[in-house]
Structure formats: structure tokens, C-alpha cells
BAPAVO-845787 format. One record per atom (N, C-alpha, C): residue number from 1; residue in one letter; x, y, z negated. Coordinates in steps of 0.001 Angstrom, whole numbers, always signed. Example, Ala and Ser with C-alpha at 12.3 -4.5 7.8 and 13.67 -1.06 7.14 Angstrom:
BEGIN
{n 1, res A, c1 +13190, c2 -5690, c3 -7800}
{n 1, res A, c1 +12300, c2 -4500, c3 -7800}
{n 1, res A, c1 +13200, c2 -3300, c3 -7800}
{n 2, res S, c1 +12850, c2 -2250, c3 -7080}
{n 2, res S, c1 +13670, c2 -1060, c3 -7140}
{n 2, res S, c1 +12900, c2 +30, c3 -7870}
//
This chain:
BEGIN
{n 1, res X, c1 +842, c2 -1163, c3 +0}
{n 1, res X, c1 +0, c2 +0, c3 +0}
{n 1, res X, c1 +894, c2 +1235, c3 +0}
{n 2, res X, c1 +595, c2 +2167, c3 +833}
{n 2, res X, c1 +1229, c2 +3630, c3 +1290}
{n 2, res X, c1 +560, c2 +4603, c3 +362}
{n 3, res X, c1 +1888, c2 +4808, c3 -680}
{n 3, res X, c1 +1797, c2 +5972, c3 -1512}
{n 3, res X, c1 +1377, c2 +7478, c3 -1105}
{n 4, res X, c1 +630, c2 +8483, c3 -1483}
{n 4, res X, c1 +24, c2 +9603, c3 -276}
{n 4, res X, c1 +870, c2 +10581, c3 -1273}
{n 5, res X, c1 +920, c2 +11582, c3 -715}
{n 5, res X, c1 +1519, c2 +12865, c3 -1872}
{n 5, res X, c1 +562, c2 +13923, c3 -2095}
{n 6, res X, c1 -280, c2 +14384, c3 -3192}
{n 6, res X, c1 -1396, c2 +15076, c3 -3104}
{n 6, res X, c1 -593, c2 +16425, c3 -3107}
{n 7, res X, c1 -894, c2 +17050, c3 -2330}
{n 7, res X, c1 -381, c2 +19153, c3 -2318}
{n 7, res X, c1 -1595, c2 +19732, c3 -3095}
{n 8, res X, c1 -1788, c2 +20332, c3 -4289}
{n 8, res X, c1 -2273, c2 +21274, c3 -5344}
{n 8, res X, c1 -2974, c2 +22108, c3 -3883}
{n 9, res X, c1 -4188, c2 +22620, c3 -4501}
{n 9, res X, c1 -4468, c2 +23899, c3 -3522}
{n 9, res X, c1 -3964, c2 +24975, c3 -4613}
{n 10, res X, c1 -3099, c2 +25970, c3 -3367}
{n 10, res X, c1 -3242, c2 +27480, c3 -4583}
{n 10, res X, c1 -4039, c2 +27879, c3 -5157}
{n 11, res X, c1 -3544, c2 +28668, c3 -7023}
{n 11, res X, c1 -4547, c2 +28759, c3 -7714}
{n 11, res X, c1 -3770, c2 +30225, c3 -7915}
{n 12, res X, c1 -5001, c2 +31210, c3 -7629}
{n 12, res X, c1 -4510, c2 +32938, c3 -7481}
{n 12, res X, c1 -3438, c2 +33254, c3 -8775}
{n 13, res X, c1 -4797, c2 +32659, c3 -9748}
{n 13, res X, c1 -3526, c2 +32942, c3 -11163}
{n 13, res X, c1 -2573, c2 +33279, c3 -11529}
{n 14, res X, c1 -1680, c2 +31728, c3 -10909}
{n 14, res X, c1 -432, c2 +31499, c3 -10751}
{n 14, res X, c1 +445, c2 +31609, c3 -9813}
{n 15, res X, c1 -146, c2 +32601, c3 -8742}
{n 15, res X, c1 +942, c2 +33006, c3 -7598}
{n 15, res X, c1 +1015, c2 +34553, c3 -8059}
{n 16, res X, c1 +2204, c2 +34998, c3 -7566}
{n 16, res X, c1 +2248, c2 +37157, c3 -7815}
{n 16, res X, c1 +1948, c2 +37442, c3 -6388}
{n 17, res X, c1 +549, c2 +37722, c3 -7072}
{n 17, res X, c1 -245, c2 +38758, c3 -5826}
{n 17, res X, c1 +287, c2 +40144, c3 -6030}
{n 18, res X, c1 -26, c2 +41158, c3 -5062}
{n 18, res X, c1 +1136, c2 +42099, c3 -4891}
{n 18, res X, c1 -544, c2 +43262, c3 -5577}
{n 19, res X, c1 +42, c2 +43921, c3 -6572}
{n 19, res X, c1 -1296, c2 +44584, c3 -6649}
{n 19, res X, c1 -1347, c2 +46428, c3 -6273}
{n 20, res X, c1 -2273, c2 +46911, c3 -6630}
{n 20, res X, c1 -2660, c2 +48494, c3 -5657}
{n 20, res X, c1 -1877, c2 +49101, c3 -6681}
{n 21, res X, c1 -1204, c2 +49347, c3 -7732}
{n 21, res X, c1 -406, c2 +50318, c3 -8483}
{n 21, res X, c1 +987, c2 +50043, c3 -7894}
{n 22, res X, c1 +1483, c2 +48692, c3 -7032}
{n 22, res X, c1 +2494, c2 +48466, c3 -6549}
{n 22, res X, c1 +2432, c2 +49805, c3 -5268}
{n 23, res X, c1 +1605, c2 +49927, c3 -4564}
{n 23, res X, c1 +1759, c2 +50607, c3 -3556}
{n 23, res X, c1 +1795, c2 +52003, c3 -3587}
{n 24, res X, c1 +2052, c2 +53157, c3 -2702}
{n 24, res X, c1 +1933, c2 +54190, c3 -2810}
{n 24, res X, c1 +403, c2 +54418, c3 -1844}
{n 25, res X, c1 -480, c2 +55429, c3 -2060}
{n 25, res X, c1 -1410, c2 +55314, c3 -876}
{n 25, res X, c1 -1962, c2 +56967, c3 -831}
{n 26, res X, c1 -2894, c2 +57213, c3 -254}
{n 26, res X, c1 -3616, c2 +58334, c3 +115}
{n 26, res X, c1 -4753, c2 +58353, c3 -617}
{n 27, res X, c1 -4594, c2 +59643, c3 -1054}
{n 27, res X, c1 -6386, c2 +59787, c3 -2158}
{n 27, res X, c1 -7266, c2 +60492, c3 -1087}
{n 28, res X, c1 -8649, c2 +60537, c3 -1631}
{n 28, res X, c1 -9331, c2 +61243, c3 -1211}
{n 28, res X, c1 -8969, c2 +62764, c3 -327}
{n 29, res X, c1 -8910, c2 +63827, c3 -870}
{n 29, res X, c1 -8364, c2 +64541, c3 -623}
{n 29, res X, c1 -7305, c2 +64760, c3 +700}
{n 30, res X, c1 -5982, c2 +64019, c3 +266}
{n 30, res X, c1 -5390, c2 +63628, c3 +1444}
{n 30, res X, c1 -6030, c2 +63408, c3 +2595}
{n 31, res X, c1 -6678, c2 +61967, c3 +2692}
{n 31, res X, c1 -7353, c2 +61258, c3 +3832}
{n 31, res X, c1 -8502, c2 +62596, c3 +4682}
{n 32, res X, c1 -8976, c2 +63185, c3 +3554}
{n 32, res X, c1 -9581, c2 +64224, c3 +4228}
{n 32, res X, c1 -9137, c2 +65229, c3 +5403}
{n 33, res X, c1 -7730, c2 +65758, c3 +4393}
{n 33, res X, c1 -7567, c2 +66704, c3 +5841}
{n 33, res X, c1 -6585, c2 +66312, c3 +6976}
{n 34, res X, c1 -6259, c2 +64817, c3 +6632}
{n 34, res X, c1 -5651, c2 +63905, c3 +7555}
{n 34, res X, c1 -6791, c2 +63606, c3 +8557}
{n 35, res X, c1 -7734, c2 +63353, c3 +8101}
{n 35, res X, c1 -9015, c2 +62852, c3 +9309}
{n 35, res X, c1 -9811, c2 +63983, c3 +9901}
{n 36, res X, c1 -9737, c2 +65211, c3 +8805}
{n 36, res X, c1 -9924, c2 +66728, c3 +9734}
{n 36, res X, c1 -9088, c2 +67177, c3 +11162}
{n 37, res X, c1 -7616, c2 +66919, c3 +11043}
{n 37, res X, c1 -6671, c2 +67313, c3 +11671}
{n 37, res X, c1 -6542, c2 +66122, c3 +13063}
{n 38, res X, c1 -7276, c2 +64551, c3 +12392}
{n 38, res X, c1 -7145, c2 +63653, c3 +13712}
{n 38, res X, c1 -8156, c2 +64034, c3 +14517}
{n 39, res X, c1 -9565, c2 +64623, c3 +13735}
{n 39, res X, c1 -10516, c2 +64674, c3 +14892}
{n 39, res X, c1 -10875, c2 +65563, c3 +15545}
{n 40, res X, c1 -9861, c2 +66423, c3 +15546}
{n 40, res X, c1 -9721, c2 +67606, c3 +16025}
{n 40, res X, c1 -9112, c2 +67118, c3 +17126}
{n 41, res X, c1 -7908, c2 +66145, c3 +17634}
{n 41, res X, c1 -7570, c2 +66188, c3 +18582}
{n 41, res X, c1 -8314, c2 +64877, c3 +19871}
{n 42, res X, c1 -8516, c2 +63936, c3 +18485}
{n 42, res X, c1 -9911, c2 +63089, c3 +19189}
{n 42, res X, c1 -10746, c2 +63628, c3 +20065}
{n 43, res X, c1 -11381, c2 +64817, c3 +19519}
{n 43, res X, c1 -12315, c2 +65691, c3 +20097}
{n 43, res X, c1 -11629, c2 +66184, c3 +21896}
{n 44, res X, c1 -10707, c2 +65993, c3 +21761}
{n 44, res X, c1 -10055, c2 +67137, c3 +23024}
{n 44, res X, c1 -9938, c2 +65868, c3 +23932}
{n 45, res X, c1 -9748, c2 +64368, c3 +23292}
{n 45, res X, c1 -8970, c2 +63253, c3 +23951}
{n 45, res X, c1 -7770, c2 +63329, c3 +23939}
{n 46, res X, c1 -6749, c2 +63893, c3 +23338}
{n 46, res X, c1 -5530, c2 +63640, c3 +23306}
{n 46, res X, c1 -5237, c2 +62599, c3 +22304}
{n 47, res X, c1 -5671, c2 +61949, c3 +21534}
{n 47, res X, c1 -5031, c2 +61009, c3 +20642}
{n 47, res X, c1 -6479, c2 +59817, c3 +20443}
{n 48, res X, c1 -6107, c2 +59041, c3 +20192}
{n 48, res X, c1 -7559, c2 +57496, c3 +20598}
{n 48, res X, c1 -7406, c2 +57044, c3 +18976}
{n 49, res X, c1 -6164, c2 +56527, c3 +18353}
{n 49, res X, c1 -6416, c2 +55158, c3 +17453}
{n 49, res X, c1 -5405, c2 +55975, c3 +16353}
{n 50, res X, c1 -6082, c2 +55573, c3 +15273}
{n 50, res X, c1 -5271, c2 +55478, c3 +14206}
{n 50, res X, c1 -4647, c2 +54783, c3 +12914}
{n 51, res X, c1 -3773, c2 +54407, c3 +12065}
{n 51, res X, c1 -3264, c2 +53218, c3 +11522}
{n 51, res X, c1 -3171, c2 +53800, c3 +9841}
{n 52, res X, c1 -2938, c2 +53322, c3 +9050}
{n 52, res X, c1 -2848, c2 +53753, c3 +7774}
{n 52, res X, c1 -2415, c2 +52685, c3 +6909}
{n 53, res X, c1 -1080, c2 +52608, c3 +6982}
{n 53, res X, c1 +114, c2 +51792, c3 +5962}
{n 53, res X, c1 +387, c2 +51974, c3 +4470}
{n 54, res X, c1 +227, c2 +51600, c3 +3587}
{n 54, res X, c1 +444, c2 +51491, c3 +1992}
{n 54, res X, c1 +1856, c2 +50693, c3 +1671}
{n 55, res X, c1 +2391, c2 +51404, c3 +1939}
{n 55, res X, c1 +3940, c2 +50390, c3 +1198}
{n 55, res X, c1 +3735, c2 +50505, c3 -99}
{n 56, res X, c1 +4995, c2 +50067, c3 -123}
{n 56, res X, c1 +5373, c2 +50090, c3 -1940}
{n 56, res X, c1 +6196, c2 +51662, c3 -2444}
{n 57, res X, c1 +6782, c2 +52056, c3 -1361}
{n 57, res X, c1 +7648, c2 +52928, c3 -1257}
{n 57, res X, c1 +6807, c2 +54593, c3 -869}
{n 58, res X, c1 +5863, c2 +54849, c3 +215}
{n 58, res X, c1 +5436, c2 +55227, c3 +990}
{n 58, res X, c1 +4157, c2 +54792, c3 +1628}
{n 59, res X, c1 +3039, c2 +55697, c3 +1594}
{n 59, res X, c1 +1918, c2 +55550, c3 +2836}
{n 59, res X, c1 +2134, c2 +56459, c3 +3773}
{n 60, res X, c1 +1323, c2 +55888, c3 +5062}
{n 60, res X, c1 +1685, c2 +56514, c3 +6329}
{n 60, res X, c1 +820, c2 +56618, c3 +7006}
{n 61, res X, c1 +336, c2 +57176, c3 +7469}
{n 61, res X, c1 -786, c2 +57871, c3 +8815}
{n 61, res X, c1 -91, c2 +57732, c3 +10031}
{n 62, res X, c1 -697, c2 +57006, c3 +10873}
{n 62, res X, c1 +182, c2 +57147, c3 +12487}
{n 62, res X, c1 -858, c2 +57087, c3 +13235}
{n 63, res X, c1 -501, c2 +58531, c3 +14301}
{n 63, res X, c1 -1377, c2 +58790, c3 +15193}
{n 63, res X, c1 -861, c2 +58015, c3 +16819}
{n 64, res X, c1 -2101, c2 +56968, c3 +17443}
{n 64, res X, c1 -1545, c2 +57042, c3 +18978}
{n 64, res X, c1 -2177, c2 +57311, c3 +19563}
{n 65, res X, c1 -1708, c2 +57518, c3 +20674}
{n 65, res X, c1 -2622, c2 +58173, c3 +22298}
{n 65, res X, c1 -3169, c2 +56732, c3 +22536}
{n 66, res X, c1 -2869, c2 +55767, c3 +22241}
{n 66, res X, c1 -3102, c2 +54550, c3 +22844}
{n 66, res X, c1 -3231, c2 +53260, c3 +22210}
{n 67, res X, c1 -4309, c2 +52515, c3 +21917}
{n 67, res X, c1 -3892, c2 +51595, c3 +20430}
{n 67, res X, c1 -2571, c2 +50510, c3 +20769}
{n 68, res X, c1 -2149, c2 +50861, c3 +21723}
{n 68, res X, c1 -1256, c2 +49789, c3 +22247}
{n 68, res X, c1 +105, c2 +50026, c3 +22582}
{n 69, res X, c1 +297, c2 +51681, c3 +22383}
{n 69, res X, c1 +1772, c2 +52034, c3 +22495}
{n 69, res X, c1 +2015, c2 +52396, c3 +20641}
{n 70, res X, c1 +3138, c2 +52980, c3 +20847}
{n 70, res X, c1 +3841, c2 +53085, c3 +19631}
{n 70, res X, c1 +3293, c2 +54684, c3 +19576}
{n 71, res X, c1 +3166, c2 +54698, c3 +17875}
{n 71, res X, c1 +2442, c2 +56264, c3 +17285}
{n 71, res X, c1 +2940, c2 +57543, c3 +18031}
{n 72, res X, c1 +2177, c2 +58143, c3 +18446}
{n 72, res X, c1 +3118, c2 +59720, c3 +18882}
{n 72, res X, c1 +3587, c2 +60352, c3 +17093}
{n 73, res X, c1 +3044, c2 +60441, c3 +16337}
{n 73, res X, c1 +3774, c2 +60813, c3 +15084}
{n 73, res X, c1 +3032, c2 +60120, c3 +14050}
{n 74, res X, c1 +3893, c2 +60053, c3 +12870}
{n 74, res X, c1 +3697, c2 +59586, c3 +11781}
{n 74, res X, c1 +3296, c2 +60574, c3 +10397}
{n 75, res X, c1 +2651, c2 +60729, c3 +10147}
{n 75, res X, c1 +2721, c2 +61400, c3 +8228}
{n 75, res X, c1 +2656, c2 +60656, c3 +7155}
{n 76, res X, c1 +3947, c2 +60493, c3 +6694}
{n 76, res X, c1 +4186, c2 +60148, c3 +5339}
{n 76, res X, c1 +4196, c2 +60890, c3 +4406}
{n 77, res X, c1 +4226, c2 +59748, c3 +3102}
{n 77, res X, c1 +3911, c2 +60451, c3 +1865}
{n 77, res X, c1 +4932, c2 +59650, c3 +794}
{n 78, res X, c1 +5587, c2 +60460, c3 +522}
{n 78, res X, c1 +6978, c2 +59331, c3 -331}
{n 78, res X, c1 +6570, c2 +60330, c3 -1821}
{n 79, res X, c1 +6424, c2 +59881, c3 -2383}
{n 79, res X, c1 +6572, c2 +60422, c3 -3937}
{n 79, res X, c1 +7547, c2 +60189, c3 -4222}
{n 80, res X, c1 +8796, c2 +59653, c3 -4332}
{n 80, res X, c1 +9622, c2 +59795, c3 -4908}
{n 80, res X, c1 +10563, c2 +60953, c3 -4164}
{n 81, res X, c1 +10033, c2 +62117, c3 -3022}
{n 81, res X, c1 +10765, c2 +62890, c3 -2472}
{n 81, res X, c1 +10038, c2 +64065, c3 -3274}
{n 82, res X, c1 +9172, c2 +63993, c3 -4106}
{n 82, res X, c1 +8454, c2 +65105, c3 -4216}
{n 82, res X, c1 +8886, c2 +66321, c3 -5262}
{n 83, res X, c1 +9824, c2 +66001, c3 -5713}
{n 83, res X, c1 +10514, c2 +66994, c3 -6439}
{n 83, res X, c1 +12071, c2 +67838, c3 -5644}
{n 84, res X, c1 +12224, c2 +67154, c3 -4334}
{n 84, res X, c1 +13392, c2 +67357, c3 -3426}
{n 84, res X, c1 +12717, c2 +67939, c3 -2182}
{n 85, res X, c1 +12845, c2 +67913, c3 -1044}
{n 85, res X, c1 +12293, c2 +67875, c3 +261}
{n 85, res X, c1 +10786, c2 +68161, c3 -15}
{n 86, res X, c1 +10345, c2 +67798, c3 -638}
{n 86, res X, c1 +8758, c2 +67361, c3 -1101}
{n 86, res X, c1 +7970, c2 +66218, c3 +100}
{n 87, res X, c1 +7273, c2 +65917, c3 -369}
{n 87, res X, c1 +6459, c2 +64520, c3 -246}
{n 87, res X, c1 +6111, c2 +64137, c3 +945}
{n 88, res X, c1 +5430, c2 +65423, c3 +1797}
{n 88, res X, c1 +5032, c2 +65488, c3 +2885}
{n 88, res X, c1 +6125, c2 +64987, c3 +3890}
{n 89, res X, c1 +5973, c2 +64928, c3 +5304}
{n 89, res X, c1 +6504, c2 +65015, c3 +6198}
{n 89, res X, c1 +5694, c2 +64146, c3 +7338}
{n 90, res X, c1 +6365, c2 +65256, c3 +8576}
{n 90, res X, c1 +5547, c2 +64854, c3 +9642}
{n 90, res X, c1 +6487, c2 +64103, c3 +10799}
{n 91, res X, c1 +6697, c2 +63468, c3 +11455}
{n 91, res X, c1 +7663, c2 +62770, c3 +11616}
{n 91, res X, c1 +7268, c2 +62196, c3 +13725}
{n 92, res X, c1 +7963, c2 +62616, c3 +14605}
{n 92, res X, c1 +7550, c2 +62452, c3 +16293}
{n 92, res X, c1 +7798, c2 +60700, c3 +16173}
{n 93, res X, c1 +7175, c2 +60719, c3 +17386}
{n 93, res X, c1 +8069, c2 +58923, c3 +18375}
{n 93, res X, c1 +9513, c2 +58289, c3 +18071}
{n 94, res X, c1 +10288, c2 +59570, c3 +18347}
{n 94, res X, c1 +11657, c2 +59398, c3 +18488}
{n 94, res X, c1 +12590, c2 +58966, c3 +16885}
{n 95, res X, c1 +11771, c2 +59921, c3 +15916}
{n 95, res X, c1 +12185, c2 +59718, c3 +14839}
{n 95, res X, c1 +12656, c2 +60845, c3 +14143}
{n 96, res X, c1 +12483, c2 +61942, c3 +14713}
{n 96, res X, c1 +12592, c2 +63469, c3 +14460}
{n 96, res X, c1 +11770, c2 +63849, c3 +13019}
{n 97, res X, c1 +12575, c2 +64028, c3 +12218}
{n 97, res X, c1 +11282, c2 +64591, c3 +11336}
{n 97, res X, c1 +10711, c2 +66467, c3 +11586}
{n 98, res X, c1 +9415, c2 +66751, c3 +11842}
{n 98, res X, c1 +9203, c2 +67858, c3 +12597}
{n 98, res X, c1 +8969, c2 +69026, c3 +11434}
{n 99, res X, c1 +8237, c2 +68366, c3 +10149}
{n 99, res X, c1 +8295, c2 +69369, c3 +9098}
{n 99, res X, c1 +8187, c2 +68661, c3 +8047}
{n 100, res X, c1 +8356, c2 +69651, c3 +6999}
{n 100, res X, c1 +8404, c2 +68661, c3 +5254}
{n 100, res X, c1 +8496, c2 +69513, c3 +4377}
{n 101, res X, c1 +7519, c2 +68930, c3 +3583}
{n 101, res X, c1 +7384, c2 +69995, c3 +2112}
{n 101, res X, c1 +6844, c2 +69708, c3 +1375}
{n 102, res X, c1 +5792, c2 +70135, c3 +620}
{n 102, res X, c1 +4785, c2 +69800, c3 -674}
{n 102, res X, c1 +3520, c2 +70097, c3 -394}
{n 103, res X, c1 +3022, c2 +70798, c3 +509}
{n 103, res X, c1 +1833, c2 +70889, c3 +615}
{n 103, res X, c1 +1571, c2 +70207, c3 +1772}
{n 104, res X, c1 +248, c2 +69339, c3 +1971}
{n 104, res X, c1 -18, c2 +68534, c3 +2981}
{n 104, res X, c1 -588, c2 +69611, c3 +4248}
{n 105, res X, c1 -1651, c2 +70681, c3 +3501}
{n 105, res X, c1 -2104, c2 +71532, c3 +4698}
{n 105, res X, c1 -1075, c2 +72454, c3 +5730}
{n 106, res X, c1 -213, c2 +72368, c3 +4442}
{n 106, res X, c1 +681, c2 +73559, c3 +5494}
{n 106, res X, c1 +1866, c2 +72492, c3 +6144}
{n 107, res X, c1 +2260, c2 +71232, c3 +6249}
{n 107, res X, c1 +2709, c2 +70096, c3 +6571}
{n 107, res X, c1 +2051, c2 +70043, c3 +7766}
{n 108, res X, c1 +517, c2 +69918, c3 +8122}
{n 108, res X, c1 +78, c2 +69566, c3 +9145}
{n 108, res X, c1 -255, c2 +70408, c3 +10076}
{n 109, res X, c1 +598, c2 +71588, c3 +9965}
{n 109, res X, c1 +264, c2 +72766, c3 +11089}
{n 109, res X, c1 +1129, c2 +72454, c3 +12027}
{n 110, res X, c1 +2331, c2 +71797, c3 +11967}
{n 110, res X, c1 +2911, c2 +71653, c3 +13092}
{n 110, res X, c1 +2280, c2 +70920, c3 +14136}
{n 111, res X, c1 +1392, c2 +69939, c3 +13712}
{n 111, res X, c1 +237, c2 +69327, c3 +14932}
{n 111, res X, c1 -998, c2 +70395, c3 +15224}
{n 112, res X, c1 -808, c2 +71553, c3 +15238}
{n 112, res X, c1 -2339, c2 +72277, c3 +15867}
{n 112, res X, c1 -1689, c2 +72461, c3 +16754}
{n 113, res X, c1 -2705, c2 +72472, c3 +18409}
{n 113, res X, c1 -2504, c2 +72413, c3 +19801}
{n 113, res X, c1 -1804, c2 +73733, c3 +19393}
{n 114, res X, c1 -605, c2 +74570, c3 +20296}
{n 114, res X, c1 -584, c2 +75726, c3 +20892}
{n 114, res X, c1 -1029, c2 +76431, c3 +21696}
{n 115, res X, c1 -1730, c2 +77812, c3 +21504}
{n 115, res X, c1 -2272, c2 +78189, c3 +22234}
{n 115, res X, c1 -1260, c2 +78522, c3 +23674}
{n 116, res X, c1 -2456, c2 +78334, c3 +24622}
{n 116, res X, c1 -1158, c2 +78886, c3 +26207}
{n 116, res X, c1 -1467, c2 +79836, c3 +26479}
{n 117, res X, c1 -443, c2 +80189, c3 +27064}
{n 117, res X, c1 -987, c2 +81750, c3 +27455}
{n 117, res X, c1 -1725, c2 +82156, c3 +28912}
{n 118, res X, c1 -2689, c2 +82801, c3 +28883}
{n 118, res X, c1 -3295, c2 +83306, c3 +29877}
{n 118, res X, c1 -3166, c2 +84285, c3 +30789}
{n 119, res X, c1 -2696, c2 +84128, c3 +31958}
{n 119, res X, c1 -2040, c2 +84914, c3 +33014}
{n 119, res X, c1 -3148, c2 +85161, c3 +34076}
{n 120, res X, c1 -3406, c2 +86771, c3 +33708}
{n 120, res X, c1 -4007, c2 +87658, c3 +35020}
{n 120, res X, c1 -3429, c2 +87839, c3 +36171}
//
């Protein structure tokens, strides 16, 4: 007779689930004038999909033109920069960081369209 080997099913308990004080994330507030500032350009069609990452380190907002290419920019949020650089930062494709500071509203002015100029 052929001995079988029984495998335990996982029991949550006893595994380290990774929990929400581990992560850094976006409050209310935040998400607000993050989703003010996306649908503003939604509205025009310049930007389609958006992503929202919780590390442990950092959350991140990434905007794409396309759900299938890589973000035209990123906004992170590092708390542990927030007494230096400050917290914010807005960050291109390439890897440029474009602005950075402590306040998120004034962080996200570098994404308002520019106006063009109008020639008579």
C-alpha cells in the first residue's frame, strides 16, 4: 500500500499577511484633488487610465494616455521625504522629477494644460 503525503491547507492565522499600516497610501483629501486634476484632462482626452500603488515605502498615482503604455507621469507620496524635499513630487516617463514639495495643490500645477498663445 502507497503511503500519500497530506499538504495542510493554509490557515490565514499562521501566515504574515502584509497589513494596511504596513503601507503608505492616499487619504481622502489627497485622492480628491488627484481625481480633480485627472478629470480635467480626461475631459479634453488627453489622458484614458489610471493606476494607484500602496507600497510600503510610498503611494503613487500614475497617469496614462493609454492603459497599455507606460504612465506619462507619476505622483508620489513618500513620507519619509516630508521633512526634506517634502512629500510630494511629480515625476515624467523618463524619470525626471518635474516638481516637489509639501503641498499637494501647489505640486500639481505643473500638470495644468498651458495656455497657447493666440495669433491675429
Amino acid at each position: 500500500m502507497e503511503q500519500s503525503n497530506v499538504i495542510p491547507f493554509p490557515n490565514p492565522s499562521t501566515q504574515k499577511t502584509r497589513k494596511a499600516e504596513d503601507r503608505v497610501s492616499f487619504d481622502r483629501h489627497d485622492l480628491g484633488l488627484l481625481l480633480q486634476c485627472y478629470s480635467k484632462r480626461v475631459g479634453t482626452g488627453e489622458w484614458r487610465d489610471y493606476a494607484i500603488d500602496m507600497l510600503k515605502d510610498r503611494a503613487v498615482f500614475s497617469i496614462f494616455k493609454r492603459a497599455s503604455d507606460v504612465p506619462l507621469y507619476t505622483i508620489e507620496k513618500q513620507p519619509k521625504l516630508q521633512r526634506r524635499q517634502g512629500q510630494w513630487s511629480v515625476v515624467n516617463a523618463t524619470g525626471h522629477v518635474l516638481k516637489r514639495g509639501h503641498d499637494l495643490r501647489h505640486v500639481l500645477r505643473v500638470l495644468e494644460p498651458k495656455p497657447e498663445p493666440v495669433s491675429f
